[in-house]
C-alpha positions as CSV (number, residue, x, y, z in Angstrom):
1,X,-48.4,59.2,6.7
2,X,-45.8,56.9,6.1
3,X,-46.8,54.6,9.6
4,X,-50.5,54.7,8.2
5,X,-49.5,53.4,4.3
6,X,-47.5,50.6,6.2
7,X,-50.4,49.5,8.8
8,X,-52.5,49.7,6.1
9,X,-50.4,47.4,3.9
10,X,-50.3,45.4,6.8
11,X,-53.8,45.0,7.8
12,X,-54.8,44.5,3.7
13,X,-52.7,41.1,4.3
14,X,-53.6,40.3,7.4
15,X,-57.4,40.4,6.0
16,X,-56.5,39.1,2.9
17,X,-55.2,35.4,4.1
18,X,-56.9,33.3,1.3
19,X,-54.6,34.4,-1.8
20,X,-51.1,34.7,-0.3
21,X,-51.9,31.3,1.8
22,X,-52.3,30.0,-1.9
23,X,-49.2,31.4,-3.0
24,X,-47.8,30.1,-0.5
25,X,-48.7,26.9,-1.0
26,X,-48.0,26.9,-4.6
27,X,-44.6,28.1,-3.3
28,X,-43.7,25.4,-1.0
29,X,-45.0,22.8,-3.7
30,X,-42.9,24.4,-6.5
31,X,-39.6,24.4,-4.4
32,X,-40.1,20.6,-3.2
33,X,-40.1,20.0,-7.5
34,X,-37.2,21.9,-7.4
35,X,-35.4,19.8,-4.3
36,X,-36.4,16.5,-5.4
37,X,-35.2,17.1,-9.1
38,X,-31.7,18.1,-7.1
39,X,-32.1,15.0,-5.1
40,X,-32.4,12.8,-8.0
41,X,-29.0,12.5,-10.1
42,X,-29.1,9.7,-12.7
43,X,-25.8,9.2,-14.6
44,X,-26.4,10.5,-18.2
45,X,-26.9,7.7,-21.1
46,X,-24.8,8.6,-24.0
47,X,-24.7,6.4,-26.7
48,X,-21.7,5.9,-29.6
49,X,-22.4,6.1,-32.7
50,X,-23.6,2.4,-33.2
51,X,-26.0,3.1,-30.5
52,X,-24.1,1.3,-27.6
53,X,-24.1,2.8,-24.0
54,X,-20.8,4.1,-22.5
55,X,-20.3,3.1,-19.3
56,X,-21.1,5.5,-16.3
57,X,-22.1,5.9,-13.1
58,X,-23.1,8.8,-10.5
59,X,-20.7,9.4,-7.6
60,X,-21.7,12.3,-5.3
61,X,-19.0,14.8,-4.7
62,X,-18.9,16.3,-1.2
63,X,-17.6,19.7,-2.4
64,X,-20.2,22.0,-3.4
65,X,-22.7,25.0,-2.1
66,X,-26.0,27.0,-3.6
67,X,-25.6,28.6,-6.2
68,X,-25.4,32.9,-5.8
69,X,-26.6,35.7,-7.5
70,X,-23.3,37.6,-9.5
71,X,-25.7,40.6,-10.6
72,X,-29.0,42.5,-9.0
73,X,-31.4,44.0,-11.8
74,X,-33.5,47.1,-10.8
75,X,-36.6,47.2,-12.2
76,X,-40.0,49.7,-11.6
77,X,-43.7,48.3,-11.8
78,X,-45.2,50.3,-13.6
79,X,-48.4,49.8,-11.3
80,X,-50.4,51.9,-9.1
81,X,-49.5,50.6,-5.8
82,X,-47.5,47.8,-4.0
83,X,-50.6,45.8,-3.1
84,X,-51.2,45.6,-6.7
85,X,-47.7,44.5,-7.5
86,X,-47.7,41.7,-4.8
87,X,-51.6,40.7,-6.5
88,X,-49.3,40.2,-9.6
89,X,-46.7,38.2,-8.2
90,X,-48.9,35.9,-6.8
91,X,-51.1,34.8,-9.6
92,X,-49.5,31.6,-11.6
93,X,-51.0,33.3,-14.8
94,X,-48.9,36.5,-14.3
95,X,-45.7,34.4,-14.9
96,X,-44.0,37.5,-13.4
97,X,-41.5,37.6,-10.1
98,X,-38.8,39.9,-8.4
99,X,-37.1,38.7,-5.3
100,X,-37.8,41.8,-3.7
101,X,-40.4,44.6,-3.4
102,X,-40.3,48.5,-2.3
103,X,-43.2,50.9,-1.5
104,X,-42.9,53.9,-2.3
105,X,-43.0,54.6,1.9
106,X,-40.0,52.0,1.9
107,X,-41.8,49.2,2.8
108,X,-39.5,45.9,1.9
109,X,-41.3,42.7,0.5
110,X,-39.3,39.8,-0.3
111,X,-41.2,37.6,-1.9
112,X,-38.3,34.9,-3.2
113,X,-35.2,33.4,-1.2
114,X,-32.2,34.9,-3.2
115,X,-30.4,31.6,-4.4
116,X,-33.9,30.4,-6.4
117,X,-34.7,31.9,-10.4
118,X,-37.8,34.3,-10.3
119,X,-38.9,35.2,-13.5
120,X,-38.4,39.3,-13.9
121,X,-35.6,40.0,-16.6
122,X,-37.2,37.6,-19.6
123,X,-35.5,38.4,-22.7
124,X,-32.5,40.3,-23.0
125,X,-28.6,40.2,-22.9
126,X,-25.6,41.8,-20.7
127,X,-22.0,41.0,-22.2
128,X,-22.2,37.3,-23.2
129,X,-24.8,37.0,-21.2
130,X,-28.1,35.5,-22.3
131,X,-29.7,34.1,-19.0
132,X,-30.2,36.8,-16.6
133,X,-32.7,34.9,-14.4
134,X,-30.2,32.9,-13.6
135,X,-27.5,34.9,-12.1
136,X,-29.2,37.8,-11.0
137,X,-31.5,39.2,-8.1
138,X,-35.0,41.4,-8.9
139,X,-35.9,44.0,-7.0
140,X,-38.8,45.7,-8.0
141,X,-39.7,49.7,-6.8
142,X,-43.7,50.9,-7.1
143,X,-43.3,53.4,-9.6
144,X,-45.6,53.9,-12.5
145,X,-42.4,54.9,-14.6
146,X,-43.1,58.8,-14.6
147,X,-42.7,60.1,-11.6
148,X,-39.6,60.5,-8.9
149,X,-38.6,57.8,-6.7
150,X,-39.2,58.7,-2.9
151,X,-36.0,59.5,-0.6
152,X,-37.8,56.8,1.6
153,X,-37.8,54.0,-1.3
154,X,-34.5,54.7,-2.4
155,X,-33.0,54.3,1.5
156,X,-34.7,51.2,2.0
157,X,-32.6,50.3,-1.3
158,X,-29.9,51.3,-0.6
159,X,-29.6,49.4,2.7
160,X,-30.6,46.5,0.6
161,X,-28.0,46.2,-1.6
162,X,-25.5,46.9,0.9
163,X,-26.3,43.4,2.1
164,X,-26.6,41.5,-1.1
165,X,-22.8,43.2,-1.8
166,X,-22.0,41.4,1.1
167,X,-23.7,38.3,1.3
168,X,-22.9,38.0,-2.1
169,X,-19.9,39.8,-2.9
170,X,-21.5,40.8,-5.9
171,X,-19.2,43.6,-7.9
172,X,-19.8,47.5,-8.0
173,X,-20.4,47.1,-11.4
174,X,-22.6,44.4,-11.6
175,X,-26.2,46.3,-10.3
176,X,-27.6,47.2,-13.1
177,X,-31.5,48.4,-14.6
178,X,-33.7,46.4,-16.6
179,X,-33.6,48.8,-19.5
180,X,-29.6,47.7,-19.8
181,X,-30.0,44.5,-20.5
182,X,-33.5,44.4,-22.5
183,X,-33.0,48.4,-24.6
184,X,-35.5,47.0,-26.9
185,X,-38.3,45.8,-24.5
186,X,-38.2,47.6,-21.4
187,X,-36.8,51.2,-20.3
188,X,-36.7,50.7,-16.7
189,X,-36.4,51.7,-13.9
190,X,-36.9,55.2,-15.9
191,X,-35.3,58.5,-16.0
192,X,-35.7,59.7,-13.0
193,X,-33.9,56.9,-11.5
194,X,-30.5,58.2,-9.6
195,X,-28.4,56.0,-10.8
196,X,-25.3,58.5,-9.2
197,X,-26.2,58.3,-5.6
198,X,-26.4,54.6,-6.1
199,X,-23.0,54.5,-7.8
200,X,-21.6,57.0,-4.9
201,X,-22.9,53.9,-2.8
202,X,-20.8,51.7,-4.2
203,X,-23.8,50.0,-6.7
204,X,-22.8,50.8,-9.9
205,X,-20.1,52.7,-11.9
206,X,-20.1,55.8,-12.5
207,X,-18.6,58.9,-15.1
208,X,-15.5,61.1,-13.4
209,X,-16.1,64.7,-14.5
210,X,-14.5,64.0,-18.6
211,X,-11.1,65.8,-19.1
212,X,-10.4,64.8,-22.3
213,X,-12.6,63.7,-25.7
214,X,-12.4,60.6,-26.9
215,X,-9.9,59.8,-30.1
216,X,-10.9,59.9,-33.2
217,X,-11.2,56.6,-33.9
218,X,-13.0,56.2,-31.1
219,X,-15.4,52.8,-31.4
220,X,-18.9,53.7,-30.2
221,X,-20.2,50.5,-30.7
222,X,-17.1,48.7,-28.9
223,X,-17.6,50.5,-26.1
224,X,-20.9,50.2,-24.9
225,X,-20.3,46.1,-25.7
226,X,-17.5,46.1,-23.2
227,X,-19.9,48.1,-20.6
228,X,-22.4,45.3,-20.9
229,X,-24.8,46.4,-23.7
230,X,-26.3,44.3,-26.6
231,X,-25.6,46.6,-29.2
232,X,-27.7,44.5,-32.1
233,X,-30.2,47.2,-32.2
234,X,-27.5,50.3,-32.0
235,X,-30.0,53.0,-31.5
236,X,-32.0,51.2,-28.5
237,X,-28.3,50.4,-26.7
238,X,-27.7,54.4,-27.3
239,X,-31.5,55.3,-25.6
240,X,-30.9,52.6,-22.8
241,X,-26.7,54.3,-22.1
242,X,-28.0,58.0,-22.1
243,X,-31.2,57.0,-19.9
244,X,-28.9,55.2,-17.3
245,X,-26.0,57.9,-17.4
246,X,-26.6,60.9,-19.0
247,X,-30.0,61.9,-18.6
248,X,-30.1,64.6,-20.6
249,X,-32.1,63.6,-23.8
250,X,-33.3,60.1,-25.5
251,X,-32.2,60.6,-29.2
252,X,-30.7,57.7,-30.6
253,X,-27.6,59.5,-31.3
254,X,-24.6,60.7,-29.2
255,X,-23.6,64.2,-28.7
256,X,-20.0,65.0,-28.0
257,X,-20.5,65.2,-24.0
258,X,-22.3,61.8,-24.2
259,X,-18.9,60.4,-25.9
260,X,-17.5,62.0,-23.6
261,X,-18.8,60.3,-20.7
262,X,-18.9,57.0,-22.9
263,X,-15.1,57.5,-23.6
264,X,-14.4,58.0,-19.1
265,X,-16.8,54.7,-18.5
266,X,-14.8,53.0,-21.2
267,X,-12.1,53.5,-19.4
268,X,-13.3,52.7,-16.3
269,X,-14.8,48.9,-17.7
């Protein structure tokens, strides 16, 4: 079943020439804007405060390299199928990317080199910060949101983060969902995300089992801001923790075991 979802994937492509030539195209013109705005490096004008210019002048250094993705950002579509995500990503209207695709049958699209922006974490916050287009890779996995990821889908992941660790060296703790850094917009990828066999991976941190409860004075707030979470909205940061690591209810409150678990990842951040 799998070989025929692929071929059929495939041939709907193959037949389909006309749209993805255009993206294409649209592609390779938008990444020429990109290179010739690199290409063209004007001193700044700064003025004093009686309006003179200051003297200045552009020197090219020889000492520098792309730019590379410190964080990857897992998303799910929320669509019906993977043709219908790629139809998405390749309409200017959509203003929606991911560097990367999965079928559900494991099928890997990579639709974006990894050193250019795409557009798929829009507004939200990790730490301090406030960009996350800009230092992080998408990768999106079909899933409408309420149903279990596929063993196939989640190999063909894991495989694929192996080699952005390396290419990147991009740190355990750094791959991260959607829902963390946007708890008041966006909640995935969802529950049924494992989260623990990617952290057993070496993508992610994870809880040890807790051995002791956290001290009374324990900070709540301060300790989900040192994992990473925009804790503006306290509830939402609370819904987005327990659906990434708990799992075991999404009440805006914490129970003793989820401060528990809070207190070890604390600890471990």
């Amino acid at each position: 079943m799998k070989y025929f979802a692929i071929l059929f994937l495939l041939v709907f492509i193959s037949c389909s020439p006309k749209p993805y030539k255009q993206a294409e195209k649209i592609q390779n013109a938008k990444m020429e804007e990109v290179t010739s705005s690199i290409v063209v490096n004007p001193a700044p004008l700064l003025l004093d405060t009686q309006g003179n210019p200051i003297p200045s002048s552009y020197i090219p250094t020889v000492n520098f390299g792309a730019r590379k993705p410190f964080y990857v950002v897992i998303h799910h579509t929320a669509q019906d199928s993977l043709a219908q995500t790629i139809k998405t990503f390749t309409l200017e209207v959509t203003q929606v990317s991911a560097h990367y695709v999965i079928g559900r049958d494991g099928f890997l699209v990579q639709m974006l080199n990894d050193e250019l922006r795409a557009w798929h974490a829009g507004a939200g916050k990790w730490g301090n910060i406030t960009d996350m287009n800009s230092c992080s890779i998408g990768i999106e996995l079909d899933n409408n949101g309420n149903e279990p990821f596929s063993d196939a889908q989640i190999n063909t992941l894991l495989l694929l983060l192996a080699k952005l660790k390396k290419d990147y060296n991009i740190p355990t703790a750094n791959f991260i969902g959607h829902g963390d850094i946007a708890p008041k917009r966006k909640a995935d990828p969802s529950i049924f995300f494992p989260w623990e066999t990617l952290a057993k991976n070496g993508f992610g941190l994870w809880y040890d089992l807790p051995d002791l409860p956290p001290p009374a004075n324990f900070d709540e707030e301060a300790a989900l801001k040192r994992i990473g979470y925009d804790t503006t909205d306290m509830a939402a940061a609370i819904i987005a923790f327990k659906r990434h690591f708990t799992k075991t209810d999404l009440f805006p409150i914490l129970s003793t075991w989820d401060r528990c678990i809070l207190f070890n990842l604390y600890k471990k951040y």
